[in-house]
C-alpha positions in Angstrom: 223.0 -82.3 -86.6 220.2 -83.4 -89.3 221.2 -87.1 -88.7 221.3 -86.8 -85.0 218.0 -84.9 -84.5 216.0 -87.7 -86.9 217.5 -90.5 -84.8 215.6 -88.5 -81.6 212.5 -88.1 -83.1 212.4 -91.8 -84.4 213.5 -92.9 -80.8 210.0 -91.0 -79.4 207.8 -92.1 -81.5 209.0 -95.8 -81.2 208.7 -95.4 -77.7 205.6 -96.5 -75.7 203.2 -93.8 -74.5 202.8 -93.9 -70.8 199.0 -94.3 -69.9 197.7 -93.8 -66.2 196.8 -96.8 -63.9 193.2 -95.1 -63.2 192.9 -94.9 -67.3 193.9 -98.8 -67.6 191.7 -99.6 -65.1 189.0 -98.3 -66.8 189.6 -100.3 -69.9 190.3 -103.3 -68.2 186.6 -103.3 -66.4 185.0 -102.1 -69.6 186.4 -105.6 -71.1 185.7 -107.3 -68.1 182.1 -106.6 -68.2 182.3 -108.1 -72.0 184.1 -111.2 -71.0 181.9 -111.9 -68.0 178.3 -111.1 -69.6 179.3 -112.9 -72.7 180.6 -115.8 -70.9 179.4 -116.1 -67.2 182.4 -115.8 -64.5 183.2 -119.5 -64.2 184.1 -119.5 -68.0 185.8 -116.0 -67.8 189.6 -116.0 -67.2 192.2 -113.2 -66.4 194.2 -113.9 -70.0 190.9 -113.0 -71.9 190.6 -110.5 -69.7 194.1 -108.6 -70.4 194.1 -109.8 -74.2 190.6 -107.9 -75.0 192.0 -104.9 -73.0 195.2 -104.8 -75.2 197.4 -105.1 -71.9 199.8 -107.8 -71.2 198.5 -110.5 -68.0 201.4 -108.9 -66.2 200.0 -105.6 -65.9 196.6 -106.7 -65.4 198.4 -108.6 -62.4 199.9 -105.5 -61.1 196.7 -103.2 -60.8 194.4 -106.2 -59.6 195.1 -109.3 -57.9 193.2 -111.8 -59.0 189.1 -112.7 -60.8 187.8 -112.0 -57.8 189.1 -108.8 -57.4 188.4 -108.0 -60.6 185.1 -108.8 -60.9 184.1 -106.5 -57.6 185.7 -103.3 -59.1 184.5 -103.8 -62.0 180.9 -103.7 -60.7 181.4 -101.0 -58.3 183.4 -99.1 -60.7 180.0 -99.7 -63.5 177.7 -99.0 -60.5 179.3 -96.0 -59.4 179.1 -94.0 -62.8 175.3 -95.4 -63.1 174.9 -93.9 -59.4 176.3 -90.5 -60.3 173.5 -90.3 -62.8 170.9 -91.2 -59.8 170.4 -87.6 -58.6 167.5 -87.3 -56.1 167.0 -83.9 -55.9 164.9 -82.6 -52.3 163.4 -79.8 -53.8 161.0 -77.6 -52.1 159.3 -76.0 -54.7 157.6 -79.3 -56.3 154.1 -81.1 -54.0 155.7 -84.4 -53.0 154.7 -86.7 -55.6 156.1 -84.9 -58.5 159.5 -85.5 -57.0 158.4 -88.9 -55.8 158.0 -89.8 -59.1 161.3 -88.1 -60.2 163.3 -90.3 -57.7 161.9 -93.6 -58.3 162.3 -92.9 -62.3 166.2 -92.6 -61.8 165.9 -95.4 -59.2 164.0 -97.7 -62.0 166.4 -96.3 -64.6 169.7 -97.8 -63.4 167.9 -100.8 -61.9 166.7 -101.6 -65.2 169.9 -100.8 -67.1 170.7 -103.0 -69.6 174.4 -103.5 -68.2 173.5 -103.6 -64.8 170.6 -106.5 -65.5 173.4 -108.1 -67.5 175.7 -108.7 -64.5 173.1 -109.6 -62.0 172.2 -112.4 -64.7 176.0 -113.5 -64.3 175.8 -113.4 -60.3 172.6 -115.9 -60.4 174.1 -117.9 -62.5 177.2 -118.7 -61.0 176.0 -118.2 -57.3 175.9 -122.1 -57.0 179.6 -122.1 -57.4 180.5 -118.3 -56.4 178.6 -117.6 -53.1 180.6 -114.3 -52.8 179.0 -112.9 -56.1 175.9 -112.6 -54.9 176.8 -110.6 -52.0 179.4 -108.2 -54.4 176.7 -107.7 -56.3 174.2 -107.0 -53.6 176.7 -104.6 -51.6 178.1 -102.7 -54.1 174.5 -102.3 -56.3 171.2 -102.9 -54.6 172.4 -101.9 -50.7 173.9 -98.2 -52.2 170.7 -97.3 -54.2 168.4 -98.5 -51.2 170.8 -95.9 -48.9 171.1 -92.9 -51.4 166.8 -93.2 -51.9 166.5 -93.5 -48.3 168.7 -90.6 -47.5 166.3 -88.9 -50.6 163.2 -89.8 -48.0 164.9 -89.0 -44.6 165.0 -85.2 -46.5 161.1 -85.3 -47.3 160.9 -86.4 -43.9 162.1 -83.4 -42.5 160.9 -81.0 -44.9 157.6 -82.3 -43.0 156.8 -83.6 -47.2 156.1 -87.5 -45.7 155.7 -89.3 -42.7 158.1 -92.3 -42.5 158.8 -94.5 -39.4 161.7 -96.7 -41.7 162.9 -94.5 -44.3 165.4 -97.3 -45.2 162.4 -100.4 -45.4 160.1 -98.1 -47.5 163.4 -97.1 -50.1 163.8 -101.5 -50.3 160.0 -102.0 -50.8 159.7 -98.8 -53.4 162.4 -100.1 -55.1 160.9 -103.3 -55.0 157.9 -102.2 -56.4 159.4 -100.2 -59.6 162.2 -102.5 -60.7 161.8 -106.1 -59.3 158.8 -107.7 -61.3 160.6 -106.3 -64.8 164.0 -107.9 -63.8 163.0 -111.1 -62.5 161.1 -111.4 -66.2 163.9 -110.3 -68.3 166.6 -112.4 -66.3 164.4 -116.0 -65.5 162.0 -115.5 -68.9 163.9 -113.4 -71.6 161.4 -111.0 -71.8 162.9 -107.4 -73.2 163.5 -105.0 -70.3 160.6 -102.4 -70.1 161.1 -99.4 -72.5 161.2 -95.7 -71.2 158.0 -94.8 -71.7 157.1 -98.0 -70.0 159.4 -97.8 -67.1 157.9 -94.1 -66.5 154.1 -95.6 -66.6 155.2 -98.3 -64.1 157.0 -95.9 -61.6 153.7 -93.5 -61.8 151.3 -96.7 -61.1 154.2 -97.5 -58.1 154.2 -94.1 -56.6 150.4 -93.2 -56.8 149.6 -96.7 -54.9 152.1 -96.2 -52.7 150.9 -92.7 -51.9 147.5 -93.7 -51.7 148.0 -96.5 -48.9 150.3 -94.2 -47.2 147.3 -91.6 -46.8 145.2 -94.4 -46.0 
């Protein structure tokens, strides 16, 4: 009975422990975004992939079909945990600018992430060769943040806060503003992205002009 009950036990712990597909996932894009920061996406291949993830190519295979694939879920799937940080609240009891300021400060925050500035480094420099980066990159990133801070102003809107004739055009040019002079320098010059003191000086400067030539 002894004998028989050791030989179970010895059989389960030799046996593998069965992980959920979402779980793998996760660990696959987390070592996707090493592989393709570290070596552009040209450069990047599926094996590398699958070895730094600990999983074999065949399993890789089975949960994503190909580079291409897997370089779009990994950036929505980075993009949508930095976007369920982005919380634009549409409080009432704050004047306008205070939460102006709020919302372009999580706004600059994941635009300025150091991951997220990472990959749209990879997408420039393999647009050349990969046209369809560009545009995974823009859809899955830039478009959603533009939409979630102009939903933020179509609130202020009608809480009578703001007058707005394109909610969507001002959330591109706001955005603009806070986030686009500080990437362009870190991605085309090397300069070291803003700190967060800095980033909070730049979005105050941002939203009191853009307040000011809004009141005329």
């Amino acid at each position: 009975m002894t004998e028989t009950k050791s030989s179970l036990e010895r059989r389960c712990r030799g046996r593998p422990q069965l992980r959920p597909d979402d779980e793998t996932r996760q660990i696959i894009y987390a070592a996707a975004r090493h592989e393709f920061a570290a070596n552009g996406y040209a450069a990047t291949s599926t094996e590398t992939v699958a070895r730094r993830a600990g999983i074999s190519t065949k399993t890789l295979y089975r949960l994503i079909p190909n580079k291409a694939a897997l370089f779009e879920a990994m950036v929505a799937s980075r993009l949508d945990n930095l976007l369920l940080d982005v919380n634009l609240q549409a409080a009432d009891d704050v004047d306008f600018e205070t939460a102006l300021n709020a919302a372009l400060l999580a706004c600059a925050n994941l635009s300025l992430d150091q991951e997220v500035v990472a990959l749209q480094r990879t997408v420039l420099q393999e647009a050349n060769q990969f046209s369809d980066l560009a545009a995974t990159f823009y859809r899955n990133g830039i478009a959603r943040l533009i939409a979630a801070l102009a939903d933020w102003l179509r609130g202020q809107v009608k809480r009578g806060k703001i007058k707005l004739d394109n909610p969507e055009e001002t959330a591109g040019i706001l955005i603009g503003m806070v986030a686009s002079a500080p990437q362009r320098a870190a991605i085309y010059g090397g300069v070291p992205l803003p700190s967060p003191s800095e980033i909070e000086r730049r979005v105050k400067t941002c939203a009191s002009l853009f307040l000011r030539g809004h009141r005329g």
